[in-house]
N, C-alpha and C positions, 0 to 999 in steps of 0.2 A: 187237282193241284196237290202236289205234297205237302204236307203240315210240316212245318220246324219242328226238329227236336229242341226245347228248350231247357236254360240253362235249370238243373235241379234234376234233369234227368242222368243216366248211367253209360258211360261210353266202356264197348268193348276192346282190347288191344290184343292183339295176338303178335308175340314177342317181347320179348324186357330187356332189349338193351339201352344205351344212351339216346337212341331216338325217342324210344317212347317213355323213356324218364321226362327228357324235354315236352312230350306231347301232355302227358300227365299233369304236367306245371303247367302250362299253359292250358288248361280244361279246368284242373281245380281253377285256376285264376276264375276263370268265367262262370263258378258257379256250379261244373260238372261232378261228378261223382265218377271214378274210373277204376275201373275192374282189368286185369291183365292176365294174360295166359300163355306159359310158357314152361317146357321142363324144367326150368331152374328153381333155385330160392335165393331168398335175399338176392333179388337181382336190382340193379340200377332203377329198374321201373317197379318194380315192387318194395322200394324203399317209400318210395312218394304217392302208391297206387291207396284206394280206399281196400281192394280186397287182389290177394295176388295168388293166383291159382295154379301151383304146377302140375303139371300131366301133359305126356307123351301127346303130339299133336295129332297123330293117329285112335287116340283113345275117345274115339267118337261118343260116346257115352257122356264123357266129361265134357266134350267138346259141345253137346247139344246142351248140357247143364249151364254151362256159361254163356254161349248164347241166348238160353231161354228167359236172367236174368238183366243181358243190358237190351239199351235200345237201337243201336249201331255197334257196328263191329266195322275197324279199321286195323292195318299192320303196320309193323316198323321196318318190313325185312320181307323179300320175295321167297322165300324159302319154305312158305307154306303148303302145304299138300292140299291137291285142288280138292281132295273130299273133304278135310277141315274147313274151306269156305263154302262148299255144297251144303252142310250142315246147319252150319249158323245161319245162312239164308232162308232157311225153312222159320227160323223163328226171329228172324231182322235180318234190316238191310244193311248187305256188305258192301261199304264203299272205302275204294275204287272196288268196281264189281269184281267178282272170281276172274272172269274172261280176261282181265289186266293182267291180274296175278298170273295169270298161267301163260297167257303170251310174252311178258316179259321174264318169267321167270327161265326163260330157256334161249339162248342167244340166236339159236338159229331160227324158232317161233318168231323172235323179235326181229330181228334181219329179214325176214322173208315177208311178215308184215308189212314194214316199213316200206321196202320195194315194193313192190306192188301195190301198196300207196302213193307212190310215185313219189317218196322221199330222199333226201338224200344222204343214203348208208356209204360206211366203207365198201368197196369189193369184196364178195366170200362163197365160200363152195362148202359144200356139206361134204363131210369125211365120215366113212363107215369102216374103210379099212386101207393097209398100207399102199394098196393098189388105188386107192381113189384120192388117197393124201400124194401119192406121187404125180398122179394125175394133176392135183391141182394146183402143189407148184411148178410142174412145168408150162402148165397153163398162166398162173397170176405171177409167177418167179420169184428171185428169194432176192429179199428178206422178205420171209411172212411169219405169219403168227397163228401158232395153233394153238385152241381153245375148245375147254370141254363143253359141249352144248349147255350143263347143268351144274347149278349150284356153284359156281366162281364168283369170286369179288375180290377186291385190295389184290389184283394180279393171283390170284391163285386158280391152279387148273392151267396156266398160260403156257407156252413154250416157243422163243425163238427161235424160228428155222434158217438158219444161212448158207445154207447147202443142201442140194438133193441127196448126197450121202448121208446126213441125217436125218431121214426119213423115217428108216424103221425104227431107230432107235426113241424118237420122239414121240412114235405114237407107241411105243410099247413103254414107255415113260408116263407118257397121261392113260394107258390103261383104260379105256371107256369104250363104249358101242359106238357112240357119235361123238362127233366134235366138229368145230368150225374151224374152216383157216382162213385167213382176214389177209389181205394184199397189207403190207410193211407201209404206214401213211408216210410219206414224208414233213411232216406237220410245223406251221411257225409256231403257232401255242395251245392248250387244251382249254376249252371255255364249258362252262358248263348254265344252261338258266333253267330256275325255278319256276315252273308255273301251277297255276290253281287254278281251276273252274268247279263251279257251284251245278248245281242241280239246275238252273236254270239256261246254265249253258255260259254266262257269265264266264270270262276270263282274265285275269291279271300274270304279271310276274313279275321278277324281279332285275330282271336285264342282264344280258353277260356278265358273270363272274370268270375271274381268270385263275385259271388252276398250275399249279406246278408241283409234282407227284416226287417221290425217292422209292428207289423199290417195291414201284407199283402202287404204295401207297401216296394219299391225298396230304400234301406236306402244310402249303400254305394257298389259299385263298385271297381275291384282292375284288371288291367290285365300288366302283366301277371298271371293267375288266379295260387294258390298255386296248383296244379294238378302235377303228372309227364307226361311224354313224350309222352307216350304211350296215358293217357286219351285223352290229349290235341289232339295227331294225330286221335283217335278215334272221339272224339267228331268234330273237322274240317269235316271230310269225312262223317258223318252222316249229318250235315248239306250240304255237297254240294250234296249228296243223295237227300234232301229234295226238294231243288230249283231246282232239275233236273227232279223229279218226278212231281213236280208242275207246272213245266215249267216257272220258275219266269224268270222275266228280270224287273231289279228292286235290293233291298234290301229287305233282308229278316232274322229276328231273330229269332233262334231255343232257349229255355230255356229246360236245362236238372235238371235233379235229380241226382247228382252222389251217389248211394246209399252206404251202409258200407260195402258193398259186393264189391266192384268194377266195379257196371253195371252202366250203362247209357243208362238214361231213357228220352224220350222226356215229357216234362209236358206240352207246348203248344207254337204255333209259333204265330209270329207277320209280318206280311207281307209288312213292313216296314220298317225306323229306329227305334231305341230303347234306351230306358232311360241308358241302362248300355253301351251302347255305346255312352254318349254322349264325355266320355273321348278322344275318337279318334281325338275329335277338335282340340286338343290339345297338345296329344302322338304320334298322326300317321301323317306320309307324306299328309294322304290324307284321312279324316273323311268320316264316312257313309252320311253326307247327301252328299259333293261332289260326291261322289260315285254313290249317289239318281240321281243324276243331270246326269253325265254322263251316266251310264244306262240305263233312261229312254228315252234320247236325241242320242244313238247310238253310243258313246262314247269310245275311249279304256279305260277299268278300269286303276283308280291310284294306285300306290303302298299303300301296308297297310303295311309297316315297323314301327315299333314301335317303338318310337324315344328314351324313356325314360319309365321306369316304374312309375307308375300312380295310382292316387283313385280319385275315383268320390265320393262326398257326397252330395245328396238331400239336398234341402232346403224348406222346406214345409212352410207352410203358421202358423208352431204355433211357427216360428223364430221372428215373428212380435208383439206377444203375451205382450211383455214388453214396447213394443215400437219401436221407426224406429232402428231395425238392427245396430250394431257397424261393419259400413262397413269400415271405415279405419286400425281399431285393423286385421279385417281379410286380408286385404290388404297389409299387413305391412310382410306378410309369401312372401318373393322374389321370392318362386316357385309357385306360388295361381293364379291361374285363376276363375273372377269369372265371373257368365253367370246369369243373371237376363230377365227373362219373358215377361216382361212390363203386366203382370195382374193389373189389376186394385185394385181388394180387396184380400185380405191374409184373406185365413178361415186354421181352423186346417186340418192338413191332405192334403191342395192344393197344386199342386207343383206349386213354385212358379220361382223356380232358381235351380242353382248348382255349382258348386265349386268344380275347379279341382287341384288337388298340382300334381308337377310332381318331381320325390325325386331319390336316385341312388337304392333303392329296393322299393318295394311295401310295407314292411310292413314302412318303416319311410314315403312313402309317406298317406298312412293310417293313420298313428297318426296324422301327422300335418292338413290331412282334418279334423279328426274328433276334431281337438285342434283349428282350425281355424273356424270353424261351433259354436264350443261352447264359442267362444267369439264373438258370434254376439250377441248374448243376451240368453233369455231362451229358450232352445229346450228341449220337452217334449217327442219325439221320440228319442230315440238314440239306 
């Protein structure tokens, strides 16, 4: 039997953006001590961390130094280099294990997975070169979407294909060895659920949340997501399919495609917490990063009762664009929770914050984010 890590011991983080600033808060809460490791400084998770370490993720030296001082090593971000979790395994346990990390961190890894789990992915073909990219629009047809196997997020790496005459141009545009091309969903809405399982195998989540994206990026959030019964219990059980297949122990986010058909489709997981979850802070007994904490520490999972219906609304970095934000006008909404970053500079498109209203439905909690978001100043994303 695995022993708890308990709380007085030292969690390790590899990455420091606003997930693991969040994950950070919610560990100190419980008593943790928390150590991060990342190229940056003064980063978001290194504002709130007890010790914050930068060096190059490759610098296995340092990498074995920082593992050798916590007791668990968890991430914020798939973008880790699988010999960075090889390392720190030698001196703690990495959860979600390496094997996570490295199947999701590659879309085609994860598609291929998934099928052959007998899951249900978008349609996709592996592309190596213009002749196999033509090959497989002619085969899935256009509109499709081509994606580079590695390191994509917030649509980047992506490329809309609407015609077999942009073929060469689009793969000589994303410039890579591999890539994926995804059949064009026809989709009614993008759902996304959270789920946790513990070391014992133990599973919760959080239920369809409903997403609505602007240029790729995660705009606003709403759970309980507008779905019926049936999707919702669908979409739960495919994700704890996932993290059982995967064997996570950790937090883990499935993003679906609910098509105009009624099928659901997986579009890609994150093997962590997630931006559409970060309402949970806020709505539920017990948020995904607590969750994160517990989890990875041995933990019994917390309830994810859903206190209140809820929206989440991004705050991206073109809120800043007029000037410093009207934080008291948004403040002034008596249900508004608001969650700021500590980022140093606001570029367009950065997430910067978030802001959560918690209301007696979803759709009035909806209005008032997105009525509380537009009196911060100019927002060019809506």
């Amino acid at each position: 039997m695995t022993m708890p890590i308990l709380p007085g011991a030292t969690l390790g983080g590899l990455g420091s953006g606003q997930l693991g600033r969040m994950f950070a808060i919610a560990a100190r809460r419980l008593g943790y001590r928390v150590h991060v490791f990342s190229p940056e400084t003064n980063t978001p998770t290194g504002q709130v961390a007890d010790l914050e370490v930068s060096a190059d993720y490759l610098d296995l030296d340092r990498i074995a130094e920082f593992a050798n001082g916590v007791d668990v090593v968890t991430f914020e971000f798939e973008n880790v280099p699988a010999e960075t979790t090889e390392i720190c395994n030698r001196f703690c346990p990495v959860r979600p294990a390496g094997r996570v990390l490295f199947t999701s961190q590659n879309r085609l890894r994860e598609k291929t997975f998934l099928r052959d789990a007998g899951l249900p992915v978008t349609p996709f073909v592996a592309v190596r070169s213009v002749a196999e990219l033509t090959a497989g629009l002619q085969q899935s047809g256009v509109p499709a979407v081509l994606k580079t196997a590695d390191w994509g997020y917030d649509g980047k790496g992506q490329i809309v294909i609407r015609s077999l005459d942009e073929a060469a141009a689009a793969w000589a545009a994303l410039s890579v060895p591999q890539a994926i091309l995804e059949t064009f969903i026809d989709f009614d809405s993008e759902l996304s659920v959270v789920g946790v399982r513990g070391i014992d195998g133990q599973f919760a989540s959080y239920g369809p949340i409903g997403n609505s994206h602007s240029h790729h990026i995660l705009d606003v959030s709403v759970c309980p997501a507008r779905v019926s019964m049936s999707v919702a219990a669908s979409a739960i059980e495919i994700t704890r399919s996932v993290l059982e297949k995967l064997d996570v122990v950790g937090v883990l986010c499935v993003e679906f495609f609910l098509t105009t058909t009624g099928e659901l489709l997986i579009n890609e997981t994150a093997p962590r917490p997630h931006n559409s979850g970060h309402l949970t802070i806020d709505a539920h007994v017990t948020c995904q990063f607590e969750q994160q904490v517990r989890t990875i520490c041995g933990l019994p999972l917390g309830s994810t009762e859903l206190r209140s219906p809820a929206a989440m609304a991004n705050l991206l970095g073109d809120v800043w664009e007029a000037g410093t934000p009207d934080w008291a006008t948004a403040l002034g909404y008596p249900n508004l929770k608001l969650h700021l970053y500590g980022k140093q500079e606001a570029r367009a498109g950065r997430k910067m914050g978030h802001l959560t209203v918690l209301d007696k439905t979803v759709d009035d909690a909806e209005s008032i984010a997105r009525q509380a978001r537009a009196s911060l100043g100019r927002q060019t994303i809506q």
